[in-house]
N, C-alpha and C positions, 0 to 999 in steps of 0.2 A: 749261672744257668741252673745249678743245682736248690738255690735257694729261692728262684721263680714259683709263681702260682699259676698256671701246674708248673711243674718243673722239667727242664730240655733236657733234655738226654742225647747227648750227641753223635754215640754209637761208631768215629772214628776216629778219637781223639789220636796221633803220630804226629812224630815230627815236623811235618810238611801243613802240619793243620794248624801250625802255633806259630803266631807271627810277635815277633818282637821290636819294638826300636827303640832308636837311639837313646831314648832315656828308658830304658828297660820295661818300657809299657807292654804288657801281652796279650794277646788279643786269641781270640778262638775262632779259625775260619774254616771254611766249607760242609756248614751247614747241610748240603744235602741227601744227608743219612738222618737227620737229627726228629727225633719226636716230642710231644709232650709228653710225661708222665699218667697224666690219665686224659682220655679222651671224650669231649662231649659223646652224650650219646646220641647224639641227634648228627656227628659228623662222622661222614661216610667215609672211607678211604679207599682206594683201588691197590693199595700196596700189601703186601701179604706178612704174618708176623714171623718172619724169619730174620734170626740173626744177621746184619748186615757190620763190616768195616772192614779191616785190612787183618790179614789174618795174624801174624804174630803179635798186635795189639789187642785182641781179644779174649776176652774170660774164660778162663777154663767151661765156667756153668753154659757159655753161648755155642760154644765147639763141643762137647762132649753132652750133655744134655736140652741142647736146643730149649733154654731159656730165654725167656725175653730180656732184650738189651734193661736194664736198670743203670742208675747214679753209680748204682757199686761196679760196674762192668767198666764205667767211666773211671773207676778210680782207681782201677787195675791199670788201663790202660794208660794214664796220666803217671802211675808210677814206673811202665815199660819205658817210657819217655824219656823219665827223669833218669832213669838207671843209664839210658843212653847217652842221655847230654854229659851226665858224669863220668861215665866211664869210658867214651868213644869207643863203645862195639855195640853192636846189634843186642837184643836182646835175648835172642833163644837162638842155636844153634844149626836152626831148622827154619825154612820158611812154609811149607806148604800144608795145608788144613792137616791129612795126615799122617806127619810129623807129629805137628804140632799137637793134636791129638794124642799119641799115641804116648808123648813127653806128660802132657796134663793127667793121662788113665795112670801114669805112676806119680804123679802128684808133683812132679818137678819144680824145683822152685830155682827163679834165677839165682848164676852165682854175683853178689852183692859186695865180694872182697876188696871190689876195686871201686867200692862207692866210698864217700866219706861218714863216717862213723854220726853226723848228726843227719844224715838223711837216712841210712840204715836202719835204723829203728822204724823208721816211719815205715820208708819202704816193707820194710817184712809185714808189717800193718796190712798195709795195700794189697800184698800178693798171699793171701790169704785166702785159701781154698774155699770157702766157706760167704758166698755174698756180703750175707749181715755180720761178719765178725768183720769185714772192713771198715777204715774209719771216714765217717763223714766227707763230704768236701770242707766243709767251715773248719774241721778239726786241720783235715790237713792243709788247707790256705792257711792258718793261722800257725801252723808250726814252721811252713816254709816262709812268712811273712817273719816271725820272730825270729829265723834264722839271715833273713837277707837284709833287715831293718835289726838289727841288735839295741837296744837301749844307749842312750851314748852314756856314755863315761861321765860319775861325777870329778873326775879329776878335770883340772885346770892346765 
């Protein structure tokens, strides 16, 4: 999605949105929050630019200064995900805007202790106050790919 011309931007990425099967294929669904990156300007839209998705999956930058959804907002929320599937608990201790707010204005950062140590690194990446100091989607696809597909062994 991220590496599209323009590029989608999803704007809800949780749990409930990542569909997996049986041979571990994952797939990105419910599109209906989702934009392009940049817009013709000849296309019109009746929808307004307000932060849209679920709220404990959202960027600090979209709840605290009503920034436009970007790739990096996806990347936050793609590593709230992961923090949960690894660690079966929620992700912030709060559900409602603000809370959750009021957690992001002291800069809170999830607690990561009960991830495993080669996704942590990345993770802390991810939850990086700061949009642009986030990493990539291709960076992070490629670190969770090297980590789920390992190189096989030249042993015999």
């Amino acid at each position: 999605m991220h590496e599209a011309v323009p590029k989608v931007i999803h704007q809800d990425l949780k749990p409930e949105n990542i569909l997996i099967n049986d041979t571990l294929s994952v797939k990105i669904c419910d599109m209906g929050h989702s934009k392009l990156s940049k817009m013709p300007a000849n296309f019109n839209t009746t929808t307004e630019e307000v932060a849209q998705g679920t709220p404990p999956y959202m960027a600090p930058e979209l709840l605290l200064l009503n920034q436009r959804a970007s790739t990096h907002s996806d990347i936050l929320a793609l590593a709230c995900v992961l923090k949960e599937l690894y660690s079966e608990k929620f992700i912030w201790p709060v559900y409602h805007i603000q809370d959750l707010q009021e957690l992001f204005s002291r800069q809170a950062k999830p607690d990561l202790s009960d991830v495993p140590n080669f996704l942590r690194a990345l993770l802390c990446k991810c939850f990086h106050y700061v949009p642009h100091d986030r990493p990539k989607s291709k960076y992070s696809i490629k670190a969770l790919e090297d980590y789920t597909n390992p190189q096989e062994s030249d042993e015999e």
